[in-house]
N, C-alpha and C positions, 0 to 999 in steps of 0.2 A: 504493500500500500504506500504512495508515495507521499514522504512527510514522517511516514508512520513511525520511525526511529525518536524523531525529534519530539512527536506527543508523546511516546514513552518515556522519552527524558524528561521529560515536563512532569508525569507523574510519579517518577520515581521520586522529581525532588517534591511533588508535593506529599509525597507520604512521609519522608526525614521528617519536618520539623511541621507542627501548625504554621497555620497563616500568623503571618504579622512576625514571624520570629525569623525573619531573612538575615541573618544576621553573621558575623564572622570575629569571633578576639584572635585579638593579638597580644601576645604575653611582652613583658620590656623586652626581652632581646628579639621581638618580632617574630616570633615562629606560631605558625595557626594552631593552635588548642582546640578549637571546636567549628565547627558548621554545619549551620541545617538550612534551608531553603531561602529564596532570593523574594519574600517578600518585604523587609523591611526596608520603610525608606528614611534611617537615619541617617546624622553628618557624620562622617570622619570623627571621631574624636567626640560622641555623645556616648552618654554610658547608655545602655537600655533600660527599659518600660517596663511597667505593670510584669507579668510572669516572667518576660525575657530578662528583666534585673534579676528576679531569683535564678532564674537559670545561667545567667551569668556569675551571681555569686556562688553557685555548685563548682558549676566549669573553670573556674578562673579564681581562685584563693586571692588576697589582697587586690584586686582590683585589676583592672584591663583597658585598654581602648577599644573602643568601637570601629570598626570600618564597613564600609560599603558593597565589600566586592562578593558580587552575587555565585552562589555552587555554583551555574551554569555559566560563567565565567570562560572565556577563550581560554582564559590562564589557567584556570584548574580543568579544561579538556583534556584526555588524553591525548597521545597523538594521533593513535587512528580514528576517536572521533573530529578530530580537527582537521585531517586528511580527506575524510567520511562529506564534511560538510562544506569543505574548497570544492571538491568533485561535484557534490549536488548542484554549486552554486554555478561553476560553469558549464554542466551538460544542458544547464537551466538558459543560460544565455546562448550555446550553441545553438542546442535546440529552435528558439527564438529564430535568429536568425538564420534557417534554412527553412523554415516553416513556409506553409502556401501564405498566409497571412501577411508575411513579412517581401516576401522574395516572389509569390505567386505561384499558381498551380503548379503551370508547367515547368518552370525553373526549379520549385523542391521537389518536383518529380524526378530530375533530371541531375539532381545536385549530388556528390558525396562528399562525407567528412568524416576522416577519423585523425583523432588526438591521442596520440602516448605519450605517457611522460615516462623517463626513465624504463620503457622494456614494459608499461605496463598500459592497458591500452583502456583511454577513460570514455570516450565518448564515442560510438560510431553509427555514422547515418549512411544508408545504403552505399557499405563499405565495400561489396562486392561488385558494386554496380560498376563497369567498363564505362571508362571516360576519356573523350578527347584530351587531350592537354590544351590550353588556351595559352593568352601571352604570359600569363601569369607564371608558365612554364620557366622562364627567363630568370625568377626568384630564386627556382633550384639551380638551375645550370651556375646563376654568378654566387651560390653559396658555394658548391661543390669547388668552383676554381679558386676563390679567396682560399677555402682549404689546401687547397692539394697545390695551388702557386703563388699563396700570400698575397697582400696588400701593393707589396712596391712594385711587383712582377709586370714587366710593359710588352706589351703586345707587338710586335715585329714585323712590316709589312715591306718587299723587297721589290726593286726591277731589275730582274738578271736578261745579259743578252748573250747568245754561245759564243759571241765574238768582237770584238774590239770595234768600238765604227769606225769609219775609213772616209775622212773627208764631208763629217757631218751626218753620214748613212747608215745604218743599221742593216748590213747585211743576214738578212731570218729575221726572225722576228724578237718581240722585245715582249720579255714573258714578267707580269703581274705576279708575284707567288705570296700567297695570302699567308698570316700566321695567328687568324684568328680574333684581327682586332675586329670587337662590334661595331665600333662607330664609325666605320670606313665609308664616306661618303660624299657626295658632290654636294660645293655649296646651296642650289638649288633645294637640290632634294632635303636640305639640314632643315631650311626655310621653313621647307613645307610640313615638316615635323612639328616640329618648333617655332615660335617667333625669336628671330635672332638666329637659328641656326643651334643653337644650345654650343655644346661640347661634342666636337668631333675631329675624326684626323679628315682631314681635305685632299681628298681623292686631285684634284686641280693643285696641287701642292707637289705632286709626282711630274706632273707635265711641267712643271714649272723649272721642278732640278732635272729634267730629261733637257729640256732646253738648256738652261746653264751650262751643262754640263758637250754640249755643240752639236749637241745633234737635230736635225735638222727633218731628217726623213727615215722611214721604217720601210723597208722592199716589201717585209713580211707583215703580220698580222699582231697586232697586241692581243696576248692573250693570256685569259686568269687562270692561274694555276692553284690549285685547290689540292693538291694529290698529300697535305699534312694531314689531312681527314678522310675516311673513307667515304663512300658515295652513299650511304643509306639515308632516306628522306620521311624515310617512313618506317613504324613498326606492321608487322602482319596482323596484327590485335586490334590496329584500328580504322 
């Protein structure tokens, strides 16, 4: 029954202590003596009331402070109820949003989520369901490289020709050989991403040191070389 954990904890503490007796001493060196149920709403530092004074002066020989802090206290949780009731709280919000309500029929028809934490798996919505990857795909991929090639690691994009030019010409062609950087691309095209072009390397930035560098003409074909990566575009899955 969902909930059902927490009104049991609610009854347990109502059966400790009557009503009105919420109460918790503290001895001078601070260590808890006694506690029964979270009804009481005194201050810090009052003694207690009517029965709770005598049951304070049973529990606590020369006198006590008062405090506030309720059984059901986060602090006096254990840990797996504390663990118990983060879990509730977020499968509660997950939940939420993938629901038709939030997101719509067909999208939580279509949606999956699953959450582990640590090897242990908290929350899962049509977890078997086969899904395309969208751009969001792009998250994993630049996690996996910051692992596996760190923060500084700079992407390497090259113009090889198989031969020396001769008089400003490129005899064969003049080979692009890619190494993976994402942002490779022509001013234009940055534009149309972005206003301003954002952050990119400038594809017109190659033509720019092919020129400097005196060449003039290509006999052959420019062309991009891709062979760091193999040719798969697709999985068979989807």
């Amino acid at each position: 029954m969902k909930g059902g954990w927490r009104r049991r904890l609610a009854l347990v503490g109502a059966l400790v202590a009557p009503a009105g007796a919420g109460l918790c001493w503290q001895g001078a060196a601070g260590a808890t003596r006694a506690v029964v149920s979270p009804g009481a709403q005194a201050r810090p530092g009052t003694p207690p009331a009517g029965p709770a004074r005598a049951l304070a002066a049973r529990l606590v020989p020369g006198g006590a402070q008062l405090t506030a802090t309720p059984l059901l206290s986060p602090a006096r949780l254990p840990l797996t109820l504390e663990q118990r009731w983060a879990d509730d709280t977020l499968v509660e919000s997950l939940a939420r949003s993938v629901s038709a309500a939030v997101i719509g029929r067909a999208a939580s028809a279509a949606s999956c989520v699953v959450v582990a934490i640590g090897g242990r798996t908290v929350y899962s919505y049509h977890g078997e369901l086969p899904a395309l990857p969208a751009s969001n795909m792009k998250l994993l991929t630049a996690t996996a490289l910051l692992d596996r090639l760190g923060p500084a690691y700079r992407f390497t994009t090259e113009l090889v020709v198989a031969r020396r030019p001769v008089g400003g010409v490129v005899h064969g062609n003049l080979y692009l050989v890619g190494g993976g950087d994402p942002l490779l691309r022509t001013p234009a095209y940055a534009d149309a991403m972005a206003p301003g072009g954002g952050t990119y390397t400038d594809v017109d930035a190659f033509a720019a040191l092919v020129r400097a560098a005196g060449v003039r003409r290509v006999s052959g074909s420019v062309v991009g070389d891709e062979s760091r990566y193999d040719t798969q575009r697709t999985v068979p899955s989807w």
